[in-house]
PDB file of N, H, CA, C and O in Angstrom:
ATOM      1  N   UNK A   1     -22.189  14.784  -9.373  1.00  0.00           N
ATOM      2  CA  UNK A   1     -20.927  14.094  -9.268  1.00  0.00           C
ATOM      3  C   UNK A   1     -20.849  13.388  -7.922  1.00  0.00           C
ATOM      4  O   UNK A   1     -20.802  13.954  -6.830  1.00  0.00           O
ATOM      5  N   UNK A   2     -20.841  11.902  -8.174  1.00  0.00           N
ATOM      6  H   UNK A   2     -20.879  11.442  -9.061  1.00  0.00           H
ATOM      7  CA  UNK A   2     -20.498  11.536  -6.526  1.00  0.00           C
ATOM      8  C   UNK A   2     -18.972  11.256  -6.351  1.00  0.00           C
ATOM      9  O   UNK A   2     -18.206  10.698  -7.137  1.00  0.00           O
ATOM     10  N   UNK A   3     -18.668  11.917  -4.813  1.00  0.00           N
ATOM     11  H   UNK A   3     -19.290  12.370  -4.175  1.00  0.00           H
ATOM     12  CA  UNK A   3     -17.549  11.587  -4.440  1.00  0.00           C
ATOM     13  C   UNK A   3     -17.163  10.209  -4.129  1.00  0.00           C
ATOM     14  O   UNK A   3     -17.886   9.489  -3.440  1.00  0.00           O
ATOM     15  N   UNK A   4     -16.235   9.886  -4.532  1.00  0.00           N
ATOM     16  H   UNK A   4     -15.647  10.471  -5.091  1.00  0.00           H
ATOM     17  CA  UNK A   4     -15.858   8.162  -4.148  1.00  0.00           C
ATOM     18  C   UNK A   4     -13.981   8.532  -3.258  1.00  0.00           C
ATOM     19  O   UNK A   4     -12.850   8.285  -3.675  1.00  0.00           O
ATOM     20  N   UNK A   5     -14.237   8.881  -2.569  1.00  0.00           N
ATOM     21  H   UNK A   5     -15.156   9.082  -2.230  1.00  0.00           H
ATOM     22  CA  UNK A   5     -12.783   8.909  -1.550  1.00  0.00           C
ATOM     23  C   UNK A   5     -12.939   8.063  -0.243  1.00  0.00           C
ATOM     24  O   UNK A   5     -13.949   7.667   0.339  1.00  0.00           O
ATOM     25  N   UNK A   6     -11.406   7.897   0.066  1.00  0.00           N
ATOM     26  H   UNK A   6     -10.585   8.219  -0.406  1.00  0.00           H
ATOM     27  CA  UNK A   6     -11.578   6.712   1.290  1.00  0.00           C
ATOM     28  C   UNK A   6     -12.198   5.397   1.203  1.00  0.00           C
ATOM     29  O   UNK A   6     -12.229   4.667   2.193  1.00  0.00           O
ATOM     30  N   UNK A   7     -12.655   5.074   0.172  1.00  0.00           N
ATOM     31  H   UNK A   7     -12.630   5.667  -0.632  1.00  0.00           H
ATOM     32  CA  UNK A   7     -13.019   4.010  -0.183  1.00  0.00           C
ATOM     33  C   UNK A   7     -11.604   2.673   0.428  1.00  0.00           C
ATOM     34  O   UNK A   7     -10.386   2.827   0.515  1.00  0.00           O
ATOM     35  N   UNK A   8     -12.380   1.590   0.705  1.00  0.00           N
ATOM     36  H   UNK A   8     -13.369   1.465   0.634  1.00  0.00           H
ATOM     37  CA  UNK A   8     -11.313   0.180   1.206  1.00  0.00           C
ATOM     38  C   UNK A   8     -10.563  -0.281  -0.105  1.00  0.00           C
ATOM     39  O   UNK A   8     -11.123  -0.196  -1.198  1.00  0.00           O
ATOM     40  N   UNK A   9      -9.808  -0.570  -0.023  1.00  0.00           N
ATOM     41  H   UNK A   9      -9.354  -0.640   0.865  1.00  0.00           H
ATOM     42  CA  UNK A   9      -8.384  -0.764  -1.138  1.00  0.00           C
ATOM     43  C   UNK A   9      -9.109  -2.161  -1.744  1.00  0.00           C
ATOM     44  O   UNK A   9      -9.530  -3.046  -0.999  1.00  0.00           O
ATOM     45  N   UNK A  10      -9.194  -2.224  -3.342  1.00  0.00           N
ATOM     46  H   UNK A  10      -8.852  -1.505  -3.948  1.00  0.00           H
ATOM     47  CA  UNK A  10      -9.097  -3.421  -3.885  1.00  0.00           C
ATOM     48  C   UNK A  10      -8.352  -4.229  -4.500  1.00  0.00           C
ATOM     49  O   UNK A  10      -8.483  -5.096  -5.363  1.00  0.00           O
ATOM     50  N   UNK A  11      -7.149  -3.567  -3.600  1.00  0.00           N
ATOM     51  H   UNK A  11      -7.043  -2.862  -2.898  1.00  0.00           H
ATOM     52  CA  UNK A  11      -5.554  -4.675  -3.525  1.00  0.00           C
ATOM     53  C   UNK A  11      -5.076  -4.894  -2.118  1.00  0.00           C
ATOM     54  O   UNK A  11      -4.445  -4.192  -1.328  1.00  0.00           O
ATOM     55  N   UNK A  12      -5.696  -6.356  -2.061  1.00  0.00           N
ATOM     56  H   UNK A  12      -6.209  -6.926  -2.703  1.00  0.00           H
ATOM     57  CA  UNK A  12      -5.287  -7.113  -0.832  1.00  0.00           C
ATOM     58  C   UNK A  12      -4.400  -7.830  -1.287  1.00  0.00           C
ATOM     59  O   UNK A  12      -4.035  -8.240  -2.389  1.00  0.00           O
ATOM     60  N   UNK A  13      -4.021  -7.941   0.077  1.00  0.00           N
ATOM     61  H   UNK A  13      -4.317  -7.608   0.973  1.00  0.00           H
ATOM     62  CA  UNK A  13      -2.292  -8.556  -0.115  1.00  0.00           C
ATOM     63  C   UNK A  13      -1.212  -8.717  -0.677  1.00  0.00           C
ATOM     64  O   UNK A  13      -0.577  -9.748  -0.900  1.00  0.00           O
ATOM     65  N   UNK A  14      -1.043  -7.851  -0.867  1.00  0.00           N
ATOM     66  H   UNK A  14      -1.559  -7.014  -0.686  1.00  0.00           H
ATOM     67  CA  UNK A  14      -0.086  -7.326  -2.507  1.00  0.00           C
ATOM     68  C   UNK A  14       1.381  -8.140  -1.840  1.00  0.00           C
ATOM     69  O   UNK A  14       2.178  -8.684  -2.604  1.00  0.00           O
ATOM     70  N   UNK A  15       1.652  -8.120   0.152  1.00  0.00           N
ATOM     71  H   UNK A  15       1.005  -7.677   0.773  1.00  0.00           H
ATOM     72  CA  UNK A  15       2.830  -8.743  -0.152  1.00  0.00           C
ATOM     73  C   UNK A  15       2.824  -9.925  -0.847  1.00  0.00           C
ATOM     74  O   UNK A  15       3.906 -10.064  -1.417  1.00  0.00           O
ATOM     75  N   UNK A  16       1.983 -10.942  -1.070  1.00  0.00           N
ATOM     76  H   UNK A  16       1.103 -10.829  -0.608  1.00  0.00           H
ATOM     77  CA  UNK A  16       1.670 -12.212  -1.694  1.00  0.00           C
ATOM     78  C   UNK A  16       1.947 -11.837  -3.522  1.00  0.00           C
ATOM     79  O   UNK A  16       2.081 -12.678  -4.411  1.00  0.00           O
ATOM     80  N   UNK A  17       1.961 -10.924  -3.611  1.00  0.00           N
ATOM     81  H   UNK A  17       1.852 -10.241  -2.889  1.00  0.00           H
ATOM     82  CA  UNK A  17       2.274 -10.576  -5.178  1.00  0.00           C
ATOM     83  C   UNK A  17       3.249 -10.868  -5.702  1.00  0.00           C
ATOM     84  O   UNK A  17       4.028 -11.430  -4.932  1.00  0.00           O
ATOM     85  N   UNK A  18       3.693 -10.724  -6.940  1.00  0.00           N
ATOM     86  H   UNK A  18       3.061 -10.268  -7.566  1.00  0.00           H
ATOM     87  CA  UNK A  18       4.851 -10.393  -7.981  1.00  0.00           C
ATOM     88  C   UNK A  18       4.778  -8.864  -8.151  1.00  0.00           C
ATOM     89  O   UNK A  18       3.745  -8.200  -8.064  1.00  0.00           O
ATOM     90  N   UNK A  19       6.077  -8.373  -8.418  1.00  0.00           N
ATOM     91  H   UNK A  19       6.916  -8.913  -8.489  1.00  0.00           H
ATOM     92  CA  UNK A  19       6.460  -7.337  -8.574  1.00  0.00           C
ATOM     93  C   UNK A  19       5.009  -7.546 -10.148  1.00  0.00           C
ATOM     94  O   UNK A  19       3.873  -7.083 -10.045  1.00  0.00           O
ATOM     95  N   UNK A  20       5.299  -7.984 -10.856  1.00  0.00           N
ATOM     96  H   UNK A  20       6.221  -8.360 -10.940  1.00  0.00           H
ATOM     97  CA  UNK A  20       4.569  -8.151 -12.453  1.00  0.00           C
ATOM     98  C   UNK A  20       2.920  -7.429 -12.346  1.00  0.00           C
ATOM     99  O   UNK A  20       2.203  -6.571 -12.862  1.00  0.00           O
ATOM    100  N   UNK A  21       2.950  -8.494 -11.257  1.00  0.00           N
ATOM    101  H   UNK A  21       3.532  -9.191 -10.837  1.00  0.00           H
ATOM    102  CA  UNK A  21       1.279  -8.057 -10.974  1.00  0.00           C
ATOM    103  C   UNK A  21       0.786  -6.759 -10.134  1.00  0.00           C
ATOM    104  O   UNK A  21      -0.261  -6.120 -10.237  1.00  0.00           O
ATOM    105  N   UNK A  22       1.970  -6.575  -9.212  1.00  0.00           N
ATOM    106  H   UNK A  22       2.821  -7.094  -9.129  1.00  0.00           H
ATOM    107  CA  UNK A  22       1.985  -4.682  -8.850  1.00  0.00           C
ATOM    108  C   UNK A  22       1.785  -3.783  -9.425  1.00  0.00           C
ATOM    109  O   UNK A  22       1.013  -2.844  -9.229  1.00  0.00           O
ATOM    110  N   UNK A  23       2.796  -4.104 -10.555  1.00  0.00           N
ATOM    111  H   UNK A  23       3.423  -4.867 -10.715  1.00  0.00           H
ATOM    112  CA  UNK A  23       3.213  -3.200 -11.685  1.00  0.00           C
ATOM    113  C   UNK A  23       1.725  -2.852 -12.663  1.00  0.00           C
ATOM    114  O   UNK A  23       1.208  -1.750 -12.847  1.00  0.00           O
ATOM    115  N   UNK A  24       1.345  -4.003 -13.110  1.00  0.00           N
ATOM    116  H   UNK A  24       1.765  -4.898 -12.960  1.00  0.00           H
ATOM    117  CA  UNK A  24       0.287  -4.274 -13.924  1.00  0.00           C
ATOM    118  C   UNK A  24      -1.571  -3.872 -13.221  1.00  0.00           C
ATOM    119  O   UNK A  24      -2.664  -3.554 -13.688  1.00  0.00           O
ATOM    120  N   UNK A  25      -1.067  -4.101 -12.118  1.00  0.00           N
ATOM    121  H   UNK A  25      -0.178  -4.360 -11.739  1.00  0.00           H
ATOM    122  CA  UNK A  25      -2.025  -3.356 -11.135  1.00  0.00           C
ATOM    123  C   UNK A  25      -2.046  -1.169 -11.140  1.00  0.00           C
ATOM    124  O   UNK A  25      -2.833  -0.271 -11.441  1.00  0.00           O
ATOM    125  N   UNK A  26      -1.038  -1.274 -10.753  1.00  0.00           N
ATOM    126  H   UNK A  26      -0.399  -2.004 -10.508  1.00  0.00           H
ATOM    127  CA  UNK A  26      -0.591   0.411 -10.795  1.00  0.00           C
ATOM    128  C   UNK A  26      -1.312   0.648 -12.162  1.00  0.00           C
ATOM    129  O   UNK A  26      -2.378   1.252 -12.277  1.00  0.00           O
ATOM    130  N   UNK A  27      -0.626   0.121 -13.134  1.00  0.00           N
ATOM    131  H   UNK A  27       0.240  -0.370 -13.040  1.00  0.00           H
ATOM    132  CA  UNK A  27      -0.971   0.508 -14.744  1.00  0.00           C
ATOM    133  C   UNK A  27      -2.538   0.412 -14.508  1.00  0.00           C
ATOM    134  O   UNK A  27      -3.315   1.290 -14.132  1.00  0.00           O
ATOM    135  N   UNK A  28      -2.639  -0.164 -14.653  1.00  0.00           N
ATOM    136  H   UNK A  28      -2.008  -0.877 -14.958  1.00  0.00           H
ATOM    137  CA  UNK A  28      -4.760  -0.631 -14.998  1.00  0.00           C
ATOM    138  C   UNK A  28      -5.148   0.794 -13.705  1.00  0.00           C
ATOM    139  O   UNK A  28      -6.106   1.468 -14.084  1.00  0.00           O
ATOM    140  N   UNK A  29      -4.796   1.067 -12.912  1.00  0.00           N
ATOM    141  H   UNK A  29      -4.018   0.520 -12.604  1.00  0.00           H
ATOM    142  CA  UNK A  29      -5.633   2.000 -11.788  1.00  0.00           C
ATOM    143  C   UNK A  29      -5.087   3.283 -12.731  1.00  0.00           C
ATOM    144  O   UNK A  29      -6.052   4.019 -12.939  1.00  0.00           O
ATOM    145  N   UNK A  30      -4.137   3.688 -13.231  1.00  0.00           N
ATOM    146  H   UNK A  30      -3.353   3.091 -13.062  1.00  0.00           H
ATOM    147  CA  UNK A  30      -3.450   5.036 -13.865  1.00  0.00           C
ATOM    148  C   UNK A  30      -4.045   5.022 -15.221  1.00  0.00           C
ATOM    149  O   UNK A  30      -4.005   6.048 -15.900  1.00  0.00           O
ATOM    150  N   UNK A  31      -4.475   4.174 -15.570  1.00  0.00           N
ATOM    151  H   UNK A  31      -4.508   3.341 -15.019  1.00  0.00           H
ATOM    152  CA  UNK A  31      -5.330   4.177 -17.044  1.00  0.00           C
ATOM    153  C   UNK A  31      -7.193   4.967 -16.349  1.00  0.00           C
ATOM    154  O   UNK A  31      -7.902   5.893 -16.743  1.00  0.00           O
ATOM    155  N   UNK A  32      -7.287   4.081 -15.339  1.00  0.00           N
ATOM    156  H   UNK A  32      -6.711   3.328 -15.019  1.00  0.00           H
ATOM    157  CA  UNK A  32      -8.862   4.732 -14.807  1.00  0.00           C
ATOM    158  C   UNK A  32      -8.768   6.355 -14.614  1.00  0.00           C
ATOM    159  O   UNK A  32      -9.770   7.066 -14.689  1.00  0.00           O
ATOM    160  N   UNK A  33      -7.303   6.923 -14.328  1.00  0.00           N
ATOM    161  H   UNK A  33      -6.489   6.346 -14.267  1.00  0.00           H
ATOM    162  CA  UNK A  33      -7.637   8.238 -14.044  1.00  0.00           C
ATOM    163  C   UNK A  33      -7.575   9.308 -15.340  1.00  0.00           C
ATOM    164  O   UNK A  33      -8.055  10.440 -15.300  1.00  0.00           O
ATOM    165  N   UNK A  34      -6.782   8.629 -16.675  1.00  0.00           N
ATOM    166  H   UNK A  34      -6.392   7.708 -16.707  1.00  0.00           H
ATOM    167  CA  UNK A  34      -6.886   9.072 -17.367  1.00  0.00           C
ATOM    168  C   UNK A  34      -8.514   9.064 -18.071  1.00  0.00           C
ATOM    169  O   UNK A  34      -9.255  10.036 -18.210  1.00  0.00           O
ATOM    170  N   UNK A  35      -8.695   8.061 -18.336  1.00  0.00           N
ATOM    171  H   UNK A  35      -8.093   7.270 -18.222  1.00  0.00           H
ATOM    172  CA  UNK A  35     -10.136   7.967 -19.235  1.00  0.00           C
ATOM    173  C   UNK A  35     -10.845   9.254 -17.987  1.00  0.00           C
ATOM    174  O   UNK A  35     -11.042  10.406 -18.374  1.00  0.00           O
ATOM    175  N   UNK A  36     -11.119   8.885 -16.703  1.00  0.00           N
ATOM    176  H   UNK A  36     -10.959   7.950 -16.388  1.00  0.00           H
ATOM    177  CA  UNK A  36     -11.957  10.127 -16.073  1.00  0.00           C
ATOM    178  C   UNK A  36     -11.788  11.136 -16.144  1.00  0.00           C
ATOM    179  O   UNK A  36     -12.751  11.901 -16.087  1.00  0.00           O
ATOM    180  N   UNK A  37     -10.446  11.638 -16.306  1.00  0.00           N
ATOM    181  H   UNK A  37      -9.664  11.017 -16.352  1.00  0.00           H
ATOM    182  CA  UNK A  37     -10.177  12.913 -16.642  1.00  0.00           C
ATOM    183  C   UNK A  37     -10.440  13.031 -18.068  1.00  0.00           C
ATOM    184  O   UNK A  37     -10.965  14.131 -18.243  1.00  0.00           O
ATOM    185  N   UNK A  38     -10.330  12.466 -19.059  1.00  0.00           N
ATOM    186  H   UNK A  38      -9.904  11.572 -18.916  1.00  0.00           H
ATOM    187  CA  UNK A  38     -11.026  12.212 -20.800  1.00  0.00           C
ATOM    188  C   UNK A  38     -12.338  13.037 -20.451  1.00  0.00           C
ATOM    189  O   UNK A  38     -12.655  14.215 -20.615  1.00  0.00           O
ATOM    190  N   UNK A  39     -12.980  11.912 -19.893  1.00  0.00           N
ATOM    191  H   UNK A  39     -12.722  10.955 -19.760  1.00  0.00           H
ATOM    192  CA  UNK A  39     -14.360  12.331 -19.686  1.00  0.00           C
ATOM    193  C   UNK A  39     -14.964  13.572 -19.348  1.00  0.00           C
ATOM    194  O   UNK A  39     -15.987  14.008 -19.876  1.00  0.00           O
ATOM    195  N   UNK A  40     -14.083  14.316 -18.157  1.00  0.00           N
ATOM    196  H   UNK A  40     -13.252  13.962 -17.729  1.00  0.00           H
ATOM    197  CA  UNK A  40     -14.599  15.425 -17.962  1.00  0.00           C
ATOM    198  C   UNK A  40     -13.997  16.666 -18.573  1.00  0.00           C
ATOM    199  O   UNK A  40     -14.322  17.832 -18.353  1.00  0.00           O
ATOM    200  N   UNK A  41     -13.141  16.247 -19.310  1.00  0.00           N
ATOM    201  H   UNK A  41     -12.877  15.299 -19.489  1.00  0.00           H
ATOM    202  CA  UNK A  41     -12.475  17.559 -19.927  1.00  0.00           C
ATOM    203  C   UNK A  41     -13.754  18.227 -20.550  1.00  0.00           C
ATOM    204  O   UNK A  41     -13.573  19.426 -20.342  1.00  0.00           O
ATOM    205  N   UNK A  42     -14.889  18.086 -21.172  1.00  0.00           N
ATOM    206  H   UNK A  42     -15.035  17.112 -21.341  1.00  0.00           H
ATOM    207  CA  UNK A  42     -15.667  18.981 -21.810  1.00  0.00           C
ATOM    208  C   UNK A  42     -16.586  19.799 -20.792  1.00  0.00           C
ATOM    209  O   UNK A  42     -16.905  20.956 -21.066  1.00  0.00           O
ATOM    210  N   UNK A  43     -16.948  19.270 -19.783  1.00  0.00           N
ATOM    211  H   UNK A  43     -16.689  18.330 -19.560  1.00  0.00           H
ATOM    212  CA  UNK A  43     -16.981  20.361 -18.617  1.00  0.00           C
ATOM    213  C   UNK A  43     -16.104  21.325 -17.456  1.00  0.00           C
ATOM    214  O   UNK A  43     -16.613  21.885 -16.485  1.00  0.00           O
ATOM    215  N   UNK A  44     -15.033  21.341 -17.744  1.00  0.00           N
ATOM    216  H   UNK A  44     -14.620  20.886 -18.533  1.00  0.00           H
ATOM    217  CA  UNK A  44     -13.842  21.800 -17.970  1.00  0.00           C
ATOM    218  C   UNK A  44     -13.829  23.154 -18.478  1.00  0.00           C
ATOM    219  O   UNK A  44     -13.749  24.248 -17.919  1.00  0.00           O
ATOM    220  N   UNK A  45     -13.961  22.679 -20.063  1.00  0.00           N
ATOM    221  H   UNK A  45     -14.027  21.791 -20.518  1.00  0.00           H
ATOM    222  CA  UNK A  45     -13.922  24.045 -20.685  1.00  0.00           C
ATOM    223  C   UNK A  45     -15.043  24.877 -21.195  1.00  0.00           C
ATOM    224  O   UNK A  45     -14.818  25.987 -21.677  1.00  0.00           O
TER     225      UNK A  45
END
């Protein structure tokens, strides 16, 4: 398992954003933690 923490943010300049594209940003990163956690649930149990 490699650790990936502290890694540099791949949301620059978000003040330049829309709330839309924040939002839609958050969503798409909270979808990645689900599928990874998907994934490892069978070593898990």
């Amino acid at each position: 398992m490699t650790r990936i923490t502290e890694q540099p943010s791949a949301h620059r300049h978000l003040e330049k954003k829309s709330i839309e594209e924040i939002t839609a940003a958050i969503n798409n990163e909270d979808k990645i933690v689900a599928l990874a956690i998907e994934k490892a649930l069978p070593q898990l149990n």
